[in-house]
C-alpha distance (Angstrom), angle and dihedral (degrees) to the residues before:
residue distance angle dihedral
X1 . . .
X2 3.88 . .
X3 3.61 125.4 .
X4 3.94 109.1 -149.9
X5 4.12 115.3 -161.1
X6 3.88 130.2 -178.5
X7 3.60 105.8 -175.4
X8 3.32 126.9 -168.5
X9 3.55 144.5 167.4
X10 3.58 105.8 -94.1
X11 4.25 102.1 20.7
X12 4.07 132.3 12.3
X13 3.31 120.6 -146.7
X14 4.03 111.2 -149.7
X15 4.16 115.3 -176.6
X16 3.87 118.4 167.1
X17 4.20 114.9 -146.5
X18 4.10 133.5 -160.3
X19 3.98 87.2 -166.2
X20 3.44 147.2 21.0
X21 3.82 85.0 -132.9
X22 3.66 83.9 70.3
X23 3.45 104.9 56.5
X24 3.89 100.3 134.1
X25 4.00 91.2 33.3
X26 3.90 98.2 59.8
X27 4.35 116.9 178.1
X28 3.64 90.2 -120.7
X29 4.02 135.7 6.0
X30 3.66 140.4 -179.3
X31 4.22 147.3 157.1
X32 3.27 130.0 -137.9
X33 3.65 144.0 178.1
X34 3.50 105.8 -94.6
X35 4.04 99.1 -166.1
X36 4.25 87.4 54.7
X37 4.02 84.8 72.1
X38 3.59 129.5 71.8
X39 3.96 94.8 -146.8
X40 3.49 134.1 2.1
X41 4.09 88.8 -107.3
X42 3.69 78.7 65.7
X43 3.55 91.7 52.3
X44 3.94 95.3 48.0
X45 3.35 99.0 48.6
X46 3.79 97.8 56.6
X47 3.69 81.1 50.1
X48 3.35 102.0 59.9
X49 3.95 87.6 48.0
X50 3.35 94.4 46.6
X51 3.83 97.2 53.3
X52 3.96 93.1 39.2
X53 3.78 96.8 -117.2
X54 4.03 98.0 154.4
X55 4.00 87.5 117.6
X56 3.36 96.0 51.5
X57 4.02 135.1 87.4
X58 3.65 112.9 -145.2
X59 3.79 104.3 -154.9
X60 3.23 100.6 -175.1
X61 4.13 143.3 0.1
X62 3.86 135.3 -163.5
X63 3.49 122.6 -169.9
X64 3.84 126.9 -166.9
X65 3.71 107.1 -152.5
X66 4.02 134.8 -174.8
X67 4.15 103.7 -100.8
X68 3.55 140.9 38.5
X69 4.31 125.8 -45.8
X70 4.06 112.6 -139.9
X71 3.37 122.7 176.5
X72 3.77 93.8 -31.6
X73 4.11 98.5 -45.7
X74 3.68 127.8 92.2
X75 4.13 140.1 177.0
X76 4.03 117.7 -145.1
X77 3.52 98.6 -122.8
X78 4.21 94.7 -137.5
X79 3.95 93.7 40.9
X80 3.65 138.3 49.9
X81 3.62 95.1 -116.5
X82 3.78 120.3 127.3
X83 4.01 122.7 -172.3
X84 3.68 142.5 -156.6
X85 4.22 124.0 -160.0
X86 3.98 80.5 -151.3
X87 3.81 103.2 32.9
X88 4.20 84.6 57.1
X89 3.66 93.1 37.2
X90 3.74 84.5 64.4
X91 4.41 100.7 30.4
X92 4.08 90.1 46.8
X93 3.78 96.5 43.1
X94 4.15 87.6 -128.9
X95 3.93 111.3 141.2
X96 4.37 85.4 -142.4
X97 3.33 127.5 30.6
X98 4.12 120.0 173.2
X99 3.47 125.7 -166.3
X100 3.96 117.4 -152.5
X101 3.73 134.1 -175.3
X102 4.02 104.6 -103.0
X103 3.94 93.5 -121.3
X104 3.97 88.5 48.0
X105 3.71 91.6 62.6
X106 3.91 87.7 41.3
X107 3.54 92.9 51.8
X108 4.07 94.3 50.0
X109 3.21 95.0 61.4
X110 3.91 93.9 52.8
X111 3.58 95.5 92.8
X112 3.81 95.4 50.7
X113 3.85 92.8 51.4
X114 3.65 118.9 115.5
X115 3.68 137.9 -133.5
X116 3.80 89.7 -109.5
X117 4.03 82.6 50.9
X118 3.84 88.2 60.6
X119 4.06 138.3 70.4
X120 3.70 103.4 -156.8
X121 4.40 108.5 -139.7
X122 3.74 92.3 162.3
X123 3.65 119.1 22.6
X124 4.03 85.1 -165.7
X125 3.73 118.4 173.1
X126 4.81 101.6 -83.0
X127 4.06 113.5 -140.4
X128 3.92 99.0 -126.9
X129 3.90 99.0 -109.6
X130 4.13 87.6 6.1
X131 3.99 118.8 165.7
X132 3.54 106.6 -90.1
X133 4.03 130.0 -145.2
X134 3.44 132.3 -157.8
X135 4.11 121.9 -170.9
X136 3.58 108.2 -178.8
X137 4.15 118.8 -169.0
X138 4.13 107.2 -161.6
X139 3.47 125.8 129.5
X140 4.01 79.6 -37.8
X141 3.90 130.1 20.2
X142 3.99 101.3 -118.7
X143 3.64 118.1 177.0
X144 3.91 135.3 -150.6
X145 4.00 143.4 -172.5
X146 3.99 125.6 -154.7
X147 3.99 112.1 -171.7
X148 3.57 119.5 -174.9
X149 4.16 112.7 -113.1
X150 3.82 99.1 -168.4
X151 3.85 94.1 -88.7
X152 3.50 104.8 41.1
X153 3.96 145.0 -21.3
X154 3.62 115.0 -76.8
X155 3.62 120.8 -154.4
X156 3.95 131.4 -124.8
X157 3.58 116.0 -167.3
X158 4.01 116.0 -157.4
X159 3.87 134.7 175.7
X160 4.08 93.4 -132.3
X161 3.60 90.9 139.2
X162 3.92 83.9 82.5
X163 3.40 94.2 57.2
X164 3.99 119.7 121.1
X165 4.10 107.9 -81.9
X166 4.14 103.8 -121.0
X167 3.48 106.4 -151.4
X168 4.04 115.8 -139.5
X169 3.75 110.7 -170.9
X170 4.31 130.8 22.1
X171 3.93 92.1 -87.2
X172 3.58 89.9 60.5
X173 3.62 95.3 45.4
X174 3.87 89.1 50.5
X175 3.90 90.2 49.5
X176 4.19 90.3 46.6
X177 3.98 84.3 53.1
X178 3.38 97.7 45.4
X179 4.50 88.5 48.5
X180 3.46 96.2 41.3
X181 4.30 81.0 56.8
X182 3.77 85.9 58.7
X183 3.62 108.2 32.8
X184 3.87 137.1 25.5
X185 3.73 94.5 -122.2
X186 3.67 138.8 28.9
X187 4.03 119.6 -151.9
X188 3.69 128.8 172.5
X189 3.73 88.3 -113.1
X190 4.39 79.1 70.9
X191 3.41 96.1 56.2
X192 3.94 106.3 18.2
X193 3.98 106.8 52.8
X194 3.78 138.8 43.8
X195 3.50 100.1 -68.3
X196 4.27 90.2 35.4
X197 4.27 85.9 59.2
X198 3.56 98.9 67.7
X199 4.45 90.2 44.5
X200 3.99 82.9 60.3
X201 4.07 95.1 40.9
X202 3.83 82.6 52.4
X203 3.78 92.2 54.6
X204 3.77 96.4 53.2
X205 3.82 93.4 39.1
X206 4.32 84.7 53.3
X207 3.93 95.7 40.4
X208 3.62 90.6 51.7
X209 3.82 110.5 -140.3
X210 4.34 91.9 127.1
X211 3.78 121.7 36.2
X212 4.08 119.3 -134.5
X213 3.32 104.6 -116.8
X214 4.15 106.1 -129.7
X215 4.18 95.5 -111.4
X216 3.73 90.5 53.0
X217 3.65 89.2 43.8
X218 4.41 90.7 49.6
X219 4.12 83.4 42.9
X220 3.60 100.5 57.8
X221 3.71 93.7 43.7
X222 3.39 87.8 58.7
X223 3.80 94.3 46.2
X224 3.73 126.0 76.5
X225 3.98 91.8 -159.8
X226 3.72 111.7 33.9
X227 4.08 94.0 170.0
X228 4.01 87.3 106.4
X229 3.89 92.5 46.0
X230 4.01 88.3 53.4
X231 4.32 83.4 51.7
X232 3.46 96.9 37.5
X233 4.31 92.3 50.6
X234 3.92 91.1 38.2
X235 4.22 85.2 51.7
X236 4.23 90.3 38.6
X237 3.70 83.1 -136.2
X238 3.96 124.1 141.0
X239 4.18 115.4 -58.7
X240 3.55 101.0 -175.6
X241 4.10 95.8 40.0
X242 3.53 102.8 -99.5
X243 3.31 128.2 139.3
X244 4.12 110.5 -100.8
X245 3.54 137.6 54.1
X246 3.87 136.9 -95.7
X247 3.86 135.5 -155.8
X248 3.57 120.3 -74.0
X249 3.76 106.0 -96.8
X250 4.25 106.9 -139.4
X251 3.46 102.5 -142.3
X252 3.71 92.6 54.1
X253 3.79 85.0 47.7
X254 3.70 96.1 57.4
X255 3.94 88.7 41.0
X256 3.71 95.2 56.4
X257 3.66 91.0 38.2
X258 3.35 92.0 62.7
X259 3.79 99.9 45.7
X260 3.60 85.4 51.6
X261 3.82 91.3 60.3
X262 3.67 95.7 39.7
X263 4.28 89.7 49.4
X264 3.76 79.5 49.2
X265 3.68 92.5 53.7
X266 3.40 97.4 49.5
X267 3.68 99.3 46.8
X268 3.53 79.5 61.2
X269 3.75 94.3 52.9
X270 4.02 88.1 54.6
X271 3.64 89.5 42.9
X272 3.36 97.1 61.9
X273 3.81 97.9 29.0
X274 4.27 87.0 57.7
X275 4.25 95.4 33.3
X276 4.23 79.6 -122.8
X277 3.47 89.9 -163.7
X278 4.25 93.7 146.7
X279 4.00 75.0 54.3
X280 3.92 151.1 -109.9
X281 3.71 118.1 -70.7
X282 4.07 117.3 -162.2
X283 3.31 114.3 -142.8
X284 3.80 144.4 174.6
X285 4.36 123.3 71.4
X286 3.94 91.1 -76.3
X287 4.00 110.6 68.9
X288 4.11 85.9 55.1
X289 3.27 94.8 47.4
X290 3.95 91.9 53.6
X291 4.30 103.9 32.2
X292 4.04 86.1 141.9
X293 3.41 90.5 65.2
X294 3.77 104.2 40.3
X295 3.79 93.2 39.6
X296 4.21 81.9 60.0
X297 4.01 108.1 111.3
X298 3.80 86.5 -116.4
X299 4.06 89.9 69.8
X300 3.77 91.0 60.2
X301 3.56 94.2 36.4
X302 4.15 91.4 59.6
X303 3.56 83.5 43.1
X304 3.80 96.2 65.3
X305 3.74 98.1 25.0
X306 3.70 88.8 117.6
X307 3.69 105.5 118.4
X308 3.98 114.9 -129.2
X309 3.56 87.1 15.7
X310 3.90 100.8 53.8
X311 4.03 92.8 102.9
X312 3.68 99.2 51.1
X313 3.83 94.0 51.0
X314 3.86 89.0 62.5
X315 3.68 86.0 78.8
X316 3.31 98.6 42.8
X317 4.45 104.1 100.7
X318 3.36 125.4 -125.0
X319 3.82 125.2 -155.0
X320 4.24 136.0 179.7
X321 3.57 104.3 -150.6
X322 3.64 102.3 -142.6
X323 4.24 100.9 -177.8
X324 3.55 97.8 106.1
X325 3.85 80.9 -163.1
X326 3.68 94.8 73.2
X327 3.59 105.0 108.5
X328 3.44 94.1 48.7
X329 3.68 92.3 56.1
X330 3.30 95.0 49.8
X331 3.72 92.7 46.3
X332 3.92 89.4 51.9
X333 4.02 97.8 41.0
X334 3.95 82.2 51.4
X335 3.92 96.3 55.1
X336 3.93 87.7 43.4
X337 3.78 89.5 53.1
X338 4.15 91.4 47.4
């Protein structure tokens, strides 16, 4: 029995599998908030009650989490939780417990994905056996390689999320100003990720090209995350879950526009630092949630803005993964494959 668990900083996904035949049909499955516990023993446990698993022997667990792996410990980069292979081993009563970088377990289950996993925004022209590359905007951006060995792909994990954000046109430059006046450094995670959406709605809203209309402004201040209120008034669908549709508010428009192009960019950047050439796989809960916006021509276009290099990224494909599930399988086909 494996216990499977994609944990990120705002939900954890926990499924428990007999077989790694079964990978998308676990025994048991659940989500839960991850920021409501104060570890993720805490998390487990209530798990394990919830799902009525006290006649069952979990042999082993892997769990993909948000930050880096050394040596067997890791830190969620959104939440205060720190882990221990050994220290769980011994709290969860599981003989093997792995701990994998979030993006790593993403990223294994790449090659298993199928076409009904997949929304297609540049069809491209995929290297048999070409590098893959996976940039995957969620609560974080987290970002991934796969390079084929021969055999098989093999994975390398990576923290380039953190990297410094390159602005590429005078809006970005305006926003970098305006960031690097309220922190000391500026990533891509800030402005390319669930908690980098709100840093470039707070730009427009100060720079004053789009009002805030009064009922967005009473929402968010009643809101502790207002990333899905920026999406849901730059799609004009329903902010208060009811069925129906509203007008497309403009400053969440030009906010999501521009995080579009910026994701764009930066897909680029890992294109081109990785030669992606079996192609570049978005991950993550936003890009599915906004496919309007990145299937705009000014995606692709700040995709292959790269000078001398603009041609050849034409063929490179892009993909939206849109199987929520994919961490998990990753996480499971990875603890199958130990």
């Amino acid at each position: 029995m494996l216990l499977a668990g994609d944990i990120g900083g705002t939900k954890t996904n926990l499924a428990l599998y007999a077989s790694k035949d079964d990978l998308r049909t676990p025994l048991r499955e659940a989500k839960l908030p991850s920021a409501q516990y104060a570890t993720l023993a805490a998390l487990v446990h209530d798990f394990i009650k919830q799902v009525d698993l006290s006649d069952i022997k979990i042999e082993r667990a892997v769990f993909g989490v948000a930050g880096p792996v050394v040596a067997g410990k890791a830190k969620i980069t959104n939440l205060p939780w720190r882990m221990e292979e050994k220290q769980l081993e011994q709290t969860l009563n599981i003989p093997s417990v792995t701990l994998l970088n979030d993006l790593a377990a993403m990223a294994t289950a790449i090659p298993l994905l199928r076409s009904t996993d997949l929304h297609i925004l540049n069809a491209g022209k995929p290297a048999s056996h070409g590098t893959l590359a996976v940039v995957s905007p969620g609560t974080g951006l987290g970002e991934a390689t796969l390079t084929w060995d021969g055999a098989h792909y093999r994975v390398h994990p990576s923290e380039g999320g953190h990297v410094d954000f390159a602005p590429t046109n005078a809006f970005e430059i305006g926003m970098l100003i305006y960031l690097l006046e309220r922190m000391p450094h500026v990533s891509y995670e800030h402005v390319c990720s669930g908690i980098g959406l709100p840093n470039i709605y707070a730009y427009v809203k100060t720079s004053g090209m789009f009002d805030e209309p009064a009922w967005l402004r009473d929402k968010m201040a009643q809101t502790k995350d207002i990333t899905p209120l920026i999406v849901q008034g730059a799609m004009g669908t329903s902010t208060d879950g009811l069925a129906g549709s509203h007008e497309q508010e403009p400053i969440c428009v030009a906010t999501v526009k521009a995080f579009a192009s910026i994701l764009g960019a930066e897909a680029g950047n890992m294109a081109l630092k990785t030669l992606a050439t079996g192609g570049i796989y978005l991950g993550g809960g936003l890009p599915p949630r906004m496919l309007p916006f990145l299937e705009d021509p000014e995606f692709l276009r700040a995709f292959t803005s790269k000078g001398r290099f603009a041609e050849m990224l034409k063929d490179f494909p892009i993909y939206v993964v849109l199987n929520s599930k994919v961490g998990l399988i990753g996480a499971a086909s990875f603890g199958f494959n130990l």
